[in-house]
Structure formats: structure tokens, C-alpha cells
LOBA-410428 format. One line per field, with one value per residue (C-alpha): residue number from 0; residue in three letters; y, x, z. Coordinates in Angstrom, 1 decimal, always signed. Layout:
# residues N
i	c(NUM|...)
aa	c(Ala|...)
v	c(Y|...)
u	c(X|...)
w	c(Z|...)
END
This chain:
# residues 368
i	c(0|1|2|3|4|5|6|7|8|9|10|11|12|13|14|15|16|17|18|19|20|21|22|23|24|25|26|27|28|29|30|31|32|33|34|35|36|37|38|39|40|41|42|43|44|45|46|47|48|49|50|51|52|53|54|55|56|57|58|59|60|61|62|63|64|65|66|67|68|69|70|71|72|73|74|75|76|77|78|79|80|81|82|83|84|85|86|87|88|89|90|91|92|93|94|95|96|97|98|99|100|101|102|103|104|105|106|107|108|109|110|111|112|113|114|115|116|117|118|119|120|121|122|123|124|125|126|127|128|129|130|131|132|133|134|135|136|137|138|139|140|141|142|143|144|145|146|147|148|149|150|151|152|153|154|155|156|157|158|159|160|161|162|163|164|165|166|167|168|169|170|171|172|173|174|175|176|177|178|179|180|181|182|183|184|185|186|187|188|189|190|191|192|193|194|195|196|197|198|199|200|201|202|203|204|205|206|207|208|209|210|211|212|213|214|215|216|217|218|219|220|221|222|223|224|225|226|227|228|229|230|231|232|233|234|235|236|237|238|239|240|241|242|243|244|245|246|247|248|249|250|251|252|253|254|255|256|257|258|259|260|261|262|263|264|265|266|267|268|269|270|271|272|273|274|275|276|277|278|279|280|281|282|283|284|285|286|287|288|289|290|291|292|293|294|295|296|297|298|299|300|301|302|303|304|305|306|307|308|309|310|311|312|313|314|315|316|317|318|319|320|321|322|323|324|325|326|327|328|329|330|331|332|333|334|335|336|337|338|339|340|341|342|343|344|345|346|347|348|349|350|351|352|353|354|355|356|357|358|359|360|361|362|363|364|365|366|367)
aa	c(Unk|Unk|Unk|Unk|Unk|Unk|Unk|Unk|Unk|Unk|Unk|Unk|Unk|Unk|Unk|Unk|Unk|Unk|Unk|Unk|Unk|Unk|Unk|Unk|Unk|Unk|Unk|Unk|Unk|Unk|Unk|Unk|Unk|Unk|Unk|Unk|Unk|Unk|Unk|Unk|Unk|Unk|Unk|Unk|Unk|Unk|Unk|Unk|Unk|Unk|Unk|Unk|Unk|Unk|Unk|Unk|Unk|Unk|Unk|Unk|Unk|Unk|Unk|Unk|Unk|Unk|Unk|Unk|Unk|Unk|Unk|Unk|Unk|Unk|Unk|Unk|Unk|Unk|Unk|Unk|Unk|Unk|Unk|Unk|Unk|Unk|Unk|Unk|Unk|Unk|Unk|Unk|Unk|Unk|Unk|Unk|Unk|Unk|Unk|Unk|Unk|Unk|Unk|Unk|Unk|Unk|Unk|Unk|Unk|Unk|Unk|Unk|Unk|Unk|Unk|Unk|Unk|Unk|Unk|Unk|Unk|Unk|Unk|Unk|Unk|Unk|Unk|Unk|Unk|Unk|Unk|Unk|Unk|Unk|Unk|Unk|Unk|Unk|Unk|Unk|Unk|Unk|Unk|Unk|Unk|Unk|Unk|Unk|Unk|Unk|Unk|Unk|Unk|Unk|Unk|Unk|Unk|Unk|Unk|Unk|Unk|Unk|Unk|Unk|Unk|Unk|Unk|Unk|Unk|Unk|Unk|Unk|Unk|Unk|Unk|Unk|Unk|Unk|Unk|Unk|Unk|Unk|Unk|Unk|Unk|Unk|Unk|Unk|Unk|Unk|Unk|Unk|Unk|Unk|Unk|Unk|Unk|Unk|Unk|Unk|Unk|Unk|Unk|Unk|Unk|Unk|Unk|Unk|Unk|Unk|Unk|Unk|Unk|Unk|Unk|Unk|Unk|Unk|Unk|Unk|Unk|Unk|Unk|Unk|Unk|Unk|Unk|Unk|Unk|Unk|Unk|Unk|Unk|Unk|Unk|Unk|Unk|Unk|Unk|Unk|Unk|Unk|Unk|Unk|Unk|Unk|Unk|Unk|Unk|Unk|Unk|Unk|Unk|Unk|Unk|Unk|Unk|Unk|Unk|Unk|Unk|Unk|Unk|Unk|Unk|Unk|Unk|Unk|Unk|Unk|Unk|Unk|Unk|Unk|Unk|Unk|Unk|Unk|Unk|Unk|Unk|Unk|Unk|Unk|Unk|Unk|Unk|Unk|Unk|Unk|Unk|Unk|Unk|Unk|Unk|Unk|Unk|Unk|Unk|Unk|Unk|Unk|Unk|Unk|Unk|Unk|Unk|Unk|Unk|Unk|Unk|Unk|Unk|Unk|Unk|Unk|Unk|Unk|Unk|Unk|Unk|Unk|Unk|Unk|Unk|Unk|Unk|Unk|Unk|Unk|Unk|Unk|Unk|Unk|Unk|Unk|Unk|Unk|Unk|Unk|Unk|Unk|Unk|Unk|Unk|Unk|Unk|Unk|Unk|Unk|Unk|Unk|Unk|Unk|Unk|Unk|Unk|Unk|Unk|Unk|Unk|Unk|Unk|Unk|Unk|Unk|Unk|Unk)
v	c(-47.0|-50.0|-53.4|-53.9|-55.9|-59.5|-59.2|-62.1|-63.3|-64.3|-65.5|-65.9|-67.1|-67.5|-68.2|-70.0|-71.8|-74.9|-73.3|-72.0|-72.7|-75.6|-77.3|-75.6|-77.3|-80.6|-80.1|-78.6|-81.9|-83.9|-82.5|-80.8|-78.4|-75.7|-73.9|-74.3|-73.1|-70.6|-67.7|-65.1|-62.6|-63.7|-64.1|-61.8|-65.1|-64.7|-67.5|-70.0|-69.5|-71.2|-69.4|-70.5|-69.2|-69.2|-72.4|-70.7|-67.4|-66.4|-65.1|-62.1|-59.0|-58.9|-56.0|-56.1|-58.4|-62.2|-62.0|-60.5|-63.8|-65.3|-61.7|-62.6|-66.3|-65.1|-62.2|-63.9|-66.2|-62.9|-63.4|-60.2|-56.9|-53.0|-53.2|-49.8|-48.2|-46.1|-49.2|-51.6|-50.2|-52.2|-52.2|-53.3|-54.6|-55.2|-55.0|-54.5|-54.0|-53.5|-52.6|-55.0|-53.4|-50.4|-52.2|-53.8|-50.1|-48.7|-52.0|-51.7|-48.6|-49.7|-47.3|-50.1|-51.2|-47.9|-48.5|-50.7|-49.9|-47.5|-48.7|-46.3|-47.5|-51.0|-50.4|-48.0|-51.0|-53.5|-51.6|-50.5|-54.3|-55.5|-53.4|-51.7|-48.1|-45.2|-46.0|-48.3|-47.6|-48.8|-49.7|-51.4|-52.0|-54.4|-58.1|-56.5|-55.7|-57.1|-57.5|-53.5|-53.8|-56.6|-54.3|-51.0|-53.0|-54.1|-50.1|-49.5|-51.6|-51.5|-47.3|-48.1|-46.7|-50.1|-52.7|-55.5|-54.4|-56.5|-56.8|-57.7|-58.7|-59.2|-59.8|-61.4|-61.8|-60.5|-60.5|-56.6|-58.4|-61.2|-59.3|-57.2|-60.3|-61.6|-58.3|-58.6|-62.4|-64.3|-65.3|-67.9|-70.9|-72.9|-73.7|-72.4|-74.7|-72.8|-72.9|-75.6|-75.1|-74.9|-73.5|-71.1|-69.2|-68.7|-68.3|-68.2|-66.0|-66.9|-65.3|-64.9|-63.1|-63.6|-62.1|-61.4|-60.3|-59.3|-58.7|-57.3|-60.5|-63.4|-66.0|-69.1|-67.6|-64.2|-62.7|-61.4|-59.5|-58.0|-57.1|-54.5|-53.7|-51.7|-51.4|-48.9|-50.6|-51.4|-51.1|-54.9|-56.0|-56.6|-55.8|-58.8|-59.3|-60.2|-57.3|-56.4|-60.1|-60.4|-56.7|-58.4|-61.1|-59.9|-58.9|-62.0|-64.4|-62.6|-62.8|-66.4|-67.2|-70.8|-71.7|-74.3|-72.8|-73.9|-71.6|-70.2|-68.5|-66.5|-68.8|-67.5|-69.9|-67.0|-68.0|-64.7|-64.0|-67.8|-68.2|-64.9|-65.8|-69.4|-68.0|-65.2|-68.0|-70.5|-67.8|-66.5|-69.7|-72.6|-75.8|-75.0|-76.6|-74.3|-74.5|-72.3|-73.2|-70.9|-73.6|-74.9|-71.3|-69.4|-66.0|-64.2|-61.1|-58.3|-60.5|-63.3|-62.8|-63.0|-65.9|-67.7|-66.5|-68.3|-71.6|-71.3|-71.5|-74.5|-76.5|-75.5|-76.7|-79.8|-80.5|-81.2|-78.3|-79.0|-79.0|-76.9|-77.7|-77.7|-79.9|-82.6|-80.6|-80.8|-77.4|-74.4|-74.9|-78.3|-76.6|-76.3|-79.1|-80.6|-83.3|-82.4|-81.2|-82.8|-79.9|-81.9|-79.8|-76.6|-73.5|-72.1|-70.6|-67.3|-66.0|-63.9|-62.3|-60.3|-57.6|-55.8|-52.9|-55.2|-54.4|-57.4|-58.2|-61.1|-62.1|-65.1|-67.0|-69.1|-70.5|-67.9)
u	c(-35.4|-35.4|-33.8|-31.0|-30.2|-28.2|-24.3|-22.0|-20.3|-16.9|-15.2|-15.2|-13.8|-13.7|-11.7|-13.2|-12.2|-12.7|-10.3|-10.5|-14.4|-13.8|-12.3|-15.7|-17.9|-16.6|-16.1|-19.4|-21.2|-19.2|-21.2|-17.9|-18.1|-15.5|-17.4|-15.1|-15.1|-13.3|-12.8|-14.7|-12.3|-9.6|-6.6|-8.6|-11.0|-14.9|-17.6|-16.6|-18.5|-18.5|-16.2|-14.8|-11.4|-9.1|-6.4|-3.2|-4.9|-5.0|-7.8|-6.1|-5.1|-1.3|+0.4|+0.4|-2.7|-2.8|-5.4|-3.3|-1.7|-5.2|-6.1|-2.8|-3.6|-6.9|-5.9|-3.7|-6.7|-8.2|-8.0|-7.0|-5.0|-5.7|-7.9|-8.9|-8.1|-10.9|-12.4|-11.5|-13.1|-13.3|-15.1|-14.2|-16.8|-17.0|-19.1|-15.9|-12.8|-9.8|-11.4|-10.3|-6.7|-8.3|-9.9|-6.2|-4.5|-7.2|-6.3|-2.5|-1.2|+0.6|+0.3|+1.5|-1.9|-3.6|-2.6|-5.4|-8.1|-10.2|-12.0|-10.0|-6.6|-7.4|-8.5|-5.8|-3.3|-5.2|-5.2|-1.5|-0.5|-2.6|-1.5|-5.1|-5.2|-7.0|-10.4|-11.6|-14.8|-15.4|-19.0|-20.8|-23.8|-24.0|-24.7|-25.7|-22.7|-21.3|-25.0|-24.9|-21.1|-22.4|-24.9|-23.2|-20.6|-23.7|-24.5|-21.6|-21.1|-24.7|-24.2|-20.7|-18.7|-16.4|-15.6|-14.9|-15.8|-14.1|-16.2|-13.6|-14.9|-13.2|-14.4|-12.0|-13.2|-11.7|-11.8|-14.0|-16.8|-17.1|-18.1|-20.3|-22.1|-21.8|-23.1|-26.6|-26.6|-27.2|-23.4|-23.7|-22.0|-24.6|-24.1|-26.0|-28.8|-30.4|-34.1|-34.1|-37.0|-35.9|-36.4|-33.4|-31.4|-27.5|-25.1|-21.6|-18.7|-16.5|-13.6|-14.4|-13.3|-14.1|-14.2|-16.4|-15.3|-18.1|-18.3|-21.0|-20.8|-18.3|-18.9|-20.1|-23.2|-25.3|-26.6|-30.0|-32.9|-30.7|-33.0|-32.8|-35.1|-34.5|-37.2|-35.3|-37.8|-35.3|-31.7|-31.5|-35.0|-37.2|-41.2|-43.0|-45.3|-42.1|-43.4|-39.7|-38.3|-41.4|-40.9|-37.3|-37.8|-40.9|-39.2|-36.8|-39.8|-41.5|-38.0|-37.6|-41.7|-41.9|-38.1|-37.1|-34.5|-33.8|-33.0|-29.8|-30.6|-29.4|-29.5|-27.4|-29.6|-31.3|-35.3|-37.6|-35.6|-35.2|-39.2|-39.6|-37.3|-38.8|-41.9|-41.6|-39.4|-41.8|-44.7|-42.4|-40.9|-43.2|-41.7|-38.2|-35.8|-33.8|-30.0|-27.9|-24.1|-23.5|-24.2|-21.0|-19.0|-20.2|-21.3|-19.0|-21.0|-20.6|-19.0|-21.4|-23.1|-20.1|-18.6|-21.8|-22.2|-18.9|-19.9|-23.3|-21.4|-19.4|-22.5|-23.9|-20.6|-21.2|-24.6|-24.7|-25.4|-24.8|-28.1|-28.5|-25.5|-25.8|-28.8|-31.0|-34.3|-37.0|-37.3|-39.6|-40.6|-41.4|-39.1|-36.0|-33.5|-31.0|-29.6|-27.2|-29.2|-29.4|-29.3|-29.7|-32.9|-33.1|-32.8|-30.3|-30.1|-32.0|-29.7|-30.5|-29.1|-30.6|-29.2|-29.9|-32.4|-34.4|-32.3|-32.6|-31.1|-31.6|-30.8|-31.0|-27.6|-28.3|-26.2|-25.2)
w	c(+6.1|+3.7|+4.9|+3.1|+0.2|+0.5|+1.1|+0.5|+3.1|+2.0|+5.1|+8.4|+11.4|+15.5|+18.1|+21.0|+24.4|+22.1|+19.6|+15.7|+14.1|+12.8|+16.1|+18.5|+15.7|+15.9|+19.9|+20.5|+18.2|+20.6|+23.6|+24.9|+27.7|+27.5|+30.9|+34.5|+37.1|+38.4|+41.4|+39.7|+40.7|+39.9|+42.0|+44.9|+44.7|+45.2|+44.3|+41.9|+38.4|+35.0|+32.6|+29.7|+28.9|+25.7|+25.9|+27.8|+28.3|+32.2|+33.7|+35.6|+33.6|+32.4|+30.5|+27.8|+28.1|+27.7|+25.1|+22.5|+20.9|+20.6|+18.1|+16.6|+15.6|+14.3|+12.6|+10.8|+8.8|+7.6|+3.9|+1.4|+2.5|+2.5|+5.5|+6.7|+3.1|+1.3|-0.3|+2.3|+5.7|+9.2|+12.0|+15.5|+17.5|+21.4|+24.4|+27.3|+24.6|+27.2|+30.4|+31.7|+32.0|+33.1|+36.0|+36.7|+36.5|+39.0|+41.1|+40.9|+39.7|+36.7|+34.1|+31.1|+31.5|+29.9|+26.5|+25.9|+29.1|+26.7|+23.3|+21.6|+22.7|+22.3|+18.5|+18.1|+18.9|+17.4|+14.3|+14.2|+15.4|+12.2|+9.8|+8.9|+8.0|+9.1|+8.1|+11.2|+13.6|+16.7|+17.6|+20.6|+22.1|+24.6|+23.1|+19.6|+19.0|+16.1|+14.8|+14.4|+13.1|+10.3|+9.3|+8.9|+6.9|+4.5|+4.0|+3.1|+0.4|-0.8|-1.2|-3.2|-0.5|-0.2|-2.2|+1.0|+4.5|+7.4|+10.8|+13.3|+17.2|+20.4|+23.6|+26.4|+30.2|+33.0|+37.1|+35.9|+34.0|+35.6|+38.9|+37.1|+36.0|+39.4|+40.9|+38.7|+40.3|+36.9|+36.8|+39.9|+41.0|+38.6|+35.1|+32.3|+30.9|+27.9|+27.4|+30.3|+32.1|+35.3|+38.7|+38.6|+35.9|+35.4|+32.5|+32.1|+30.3|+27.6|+25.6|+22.0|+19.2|+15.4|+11.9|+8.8|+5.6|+3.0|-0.4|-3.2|-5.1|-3.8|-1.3|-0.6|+2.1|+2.0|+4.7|+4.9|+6.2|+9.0|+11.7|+15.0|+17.3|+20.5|+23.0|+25.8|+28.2|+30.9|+32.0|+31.6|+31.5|+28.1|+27.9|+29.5|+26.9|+24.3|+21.9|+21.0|+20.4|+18.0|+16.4|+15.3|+14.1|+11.8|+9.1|+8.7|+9.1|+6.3|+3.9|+4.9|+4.1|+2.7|+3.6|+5.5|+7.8|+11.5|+14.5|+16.6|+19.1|+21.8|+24.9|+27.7|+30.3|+32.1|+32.7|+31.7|+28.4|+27.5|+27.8|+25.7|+23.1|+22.8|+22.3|+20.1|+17.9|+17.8|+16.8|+13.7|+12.5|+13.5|+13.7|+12.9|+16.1|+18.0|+19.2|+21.3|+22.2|+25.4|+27.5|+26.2|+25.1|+27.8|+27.0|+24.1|+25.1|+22.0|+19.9|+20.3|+17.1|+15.1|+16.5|+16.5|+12.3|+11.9|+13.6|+11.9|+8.7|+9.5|+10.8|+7.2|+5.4|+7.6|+7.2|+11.2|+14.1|+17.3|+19.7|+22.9|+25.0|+28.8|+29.6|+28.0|+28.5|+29.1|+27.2|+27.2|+23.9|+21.9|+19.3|+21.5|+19.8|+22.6|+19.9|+17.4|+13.9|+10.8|+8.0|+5.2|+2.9|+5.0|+3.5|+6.1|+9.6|+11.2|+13.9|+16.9|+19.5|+22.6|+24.8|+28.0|+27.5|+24.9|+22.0|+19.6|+16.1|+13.6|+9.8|+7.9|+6.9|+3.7|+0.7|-2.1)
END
């Protein structure tokens, strides 16, 4: 199948611990780290681990859930109406929606918390409590998530089928995912350090949710040379020899041949995928730095890609990105940038993101 053509991204947005995209951006050039830590079950305790939590949210599951006035506040920047008409489709994408609440109802027995445990009940309020019509689809895959949604949007309105697409992404941790990170034993009582190389790995969770709206022809970005890759190696683990990080990014590194463009990665601070991804970046793009913020953000898990797109676009609006937050380095790679980034002459920004199983995805985010 042919990569698709260059969509114009005509907004977009984030909600962070740090707050809206324009508030992380500043706080994460500051060197701020929104990562505590914190029981990493909740009230029933456990080891304390970093997580980074939206400001008044509470970690333990409520009904309805305490996540639902951060969706608010962000829905509520979404530019234009008609979402989930003909012409103006959405999709929703997550990596853990609501399960949350369904962990909490199989806990306590309160059945107010099964209107949103299930992706579909989750969408199906999020939808109703937004106002969108019928024509909304759900999609996830692990940390790809909104990769895949960003890219099914761009079909669409490459075949005519819509006019404006809206991606929409929400991921909010809870006592559930945290000790299914904790389980796997790379969410510890250390903090994330990405690309550090270091003796031992760990990263942390964050809540996240943001938004993209895309057009045929209005914005001030495109996006381009949208990029997947799955390898199916492994439950969680990716080839050793970094073949799939490198089948990726092939494509993008060939659309972005004689640009200047600088690197945001994935960087969740674990050690065999951080040396894999350092080297497969620094074989496709050579001397462009690299940054990653999840030392700082924590892990945004399925919506990572889309919150990271919207901070990507306010460093570019800026002209400053903010370096790898979580350690001063040394680094993997020569190419790993712990210092804030000067943007002044680059072309724009390849962004990646990595997944258990070795699924990978990539495009490049440059001016219109």
C-alpha cells in the first residue's frame, strides 16, 4: 500500500500533569519534573513508584471517574463542530480507556463504575458527553495507539470520505495499570532516565490525553510519511538485532533526505529498547539530536504519540525543545540531546513511538 500523502494538521492540543501544551512546554524547558512518587496501588499501598498525575485528579478510581473534568477542559479547545457527522468523523484512541473502573467494580462491587470499565462505554460516554455523533471509532494498540488513529484519519480524508477528521486520546492511570507495570518490574521505585546509560532501567506513568484535528488543506504543520511497522516477535520484547525500529523509520528517513530535522523519540528509560532505538535513530538520521520528555511526563502510554505531536508543535512555534528530561547523561548515543534544543533552521521534527511486541510508528512534523 502506498504511504500516504501530507495532511495538514490544523490543531492540536494536550493535557498533561504539567497542564495544557503550552504550560508542559514551558515547564518541561524549565527542567520541571512532574514524576512523584506514589503507593503504586493506590490506597491498598505497594512500592512507591514515579507517576505523574493530572493537578487535582486522585489516583484511586471514583464514580464517575476523576478523570472526566480533565476530558472536559480539553474538549472544550477543540476548534469547529459536527464531530462524528458523515464528513466530520473521530477516532478515540487509548491503550487502558476505563479499565480502570472495571478493576475498581471487580474490587468493590459498585456497579456505577461499569459505565465506563469497557472501551465501548467509555467512548459511548465520552461521545454523548461531547456532543459527537454516531460516526466515532475506537482504536488501540498498545503505545501506537494514536499513531494508528492519526493515520486512519489521513485515509480518510485523502479517499474524500471526510472533510476534517478529529483524533481524540485519552489515557489516565490507575491502581490497575500501574500494577501491571509493576508486575513486568520496569515500573520500580527508580525514576526514569531516558537513553541514560545506566546499569538499571525503569520508567514511570503519566495521565495524558490530547487532540488532533486535520484537514486536506488548512494548517499551519503537515504531517508526513506516517510510518508502522510491527514485528510480532515478542509479547513485550523487540528483535535484538533492531530490524523493526530500522524497518520504521526507513521510509521517513528517505522523505526527509537532505532536511534538517531533529528527533523525538520514544524514551520511556527502559535499557534494551533505549539502546535499539538510539541506534536505529542515529543509523537513519545521522547527526540530528534526540529528546524524549517521559523522564519528566511519565509514560502517557496509547496516547503518547498524540500528546507528544502537540508539544512537538509548540516547541516548533517556539523555536526551543526541551532536551531529554530525567538525567544529564552520559547517553547511549552521541546524538542523545539532554539540553534544551535550539530549532532555529531545521526543517522540522521525526516522531516515534515504540510498543510492546515491536510494533513501531513514525512521521515527520514540518511547517505547511
Amino acid at each position: 500500500m502506498a504511504p500516504p500523502s501530507a495532511v495538514h494538521l490544523e490543531s492540536a492540543g494536550c493535557l498533561t500533569a504539567l497542564g495544557d501544551a503550552r504550560a508542559t512546554h514551558a515547564a518541561l524547558l524549565r527542567g520541571e519534573i512532574a514524576l512523584r512518587p506514589h503507593p503504586v496501588l493506590g490506597a491498598d499501598g505497594g512500592e512507591h513508584v514515579p507517576l505523574a498525575l493530572a493537578t487535582g485528579r486522585g489516583f484511586d478510581e471514583t464514580a464517575p471517574p476523576n478523570w472526566i473534568d480533565g476530558v472536559r477542559a480539553l474538549a472544550v479547545t477543540i476548534p469547529g463542530d459536527g464531530w462524528g457527522t458523515a464528513r466530520r468523523p473521530v477516532w478515540v484512541t487509548s491503550s487502558n480507556f476505563g479499565v480502570g473502573s472495571l478493576y475498581a467494580f471487580r474490587r468493590h462491587g459498585d456497579p456505577a463504575h461499569l459505565a465506563y470499565g469497557t472501551p465501548h462505554r467509555s467512548v459511548e460516554w465520552l461521545a454523548h458527553e461531547l456532543g459527537w455523533g454516531a460516526n466515532v471509532t475506537t482504536v488501540s494498540h498498545a503505545c501506537v495507539s494514536a499513531h494508528l488513529g492519526l493515520l486512519l484519519a489521513t485515509r480518510a480524508l485523502e479517499a474524500g470520505l471526510a472533510e476534517r477528521a478529529l483524533v481524540f486520546s485519552f489515557d489516565f492511570i490507575s491502581p490497575f495499570v500501574a500494577g501491571g507495570f509493576h508486575a513486568l518490574k520496569i515500573l520500580n521505585a527508580g525514576f526514569p532516565a531516558p537513553y541514560a546509560a545506566r546499569a538499571t532501567g525503569s520508567i514511570g506513568l503519566g495521565d495524558g490525553a490530547a487532540f488532533a484535528v486535520l484537514t486536506r488543506d488548512a494548517g499551519d504543520f503537515t504531517i508526513t510519511a506516517q510510518s508502522l511497522h510491527n514485528e510480532m516477535h515478542h509479547f513485550t520484547a523487540n528483535r535484538a538485532d533492531g530490524a523493526g525500529f530500522a524497518t520504521c523509520l526507513a521510509p521517513v528517513a528517505a522523505a526527509v533526505s537532505g532536511r534538517r530535522v531533529w528527533l523525538k523519540g520514544h524514551g520511556t528509560g527502559t535499557l534494551e529498547a533505549a539502546r535499539l532505538e538510539c541506534a536505529a535513530l542515529a543509523e537513519a538520521f545521522p547527526g540530528a539530536p534526540l529528546t524524549g520528555w517521559k523522564g519528566s511526563l511519565g509514560h502517557t502510554l496509547g496516547s503518547c504519540g498524540l500528546v507528544e505531536l502537540a508539544l512537538a508543535c509548540e516547541a516548533i512555534r517556539a523555536g526551543r525543545a526541551p532536551g531529554t528530561l530525567g538525567s544529564d547523561g552520559p547517553g547511549f548515543r552521541d546524538h542523545v540531546a539532554f539540553a534544551p534544543l535550539d530549532l532555529r533552521g531545521t526543517d522540522g521534527v521525526v516522531c516515534t513511538s515504540n510498543a510492546f511486541g515491536g510494533a513501531h510508528a513514525a512521521f515527520f512534523l514540518g511547517h505547511a
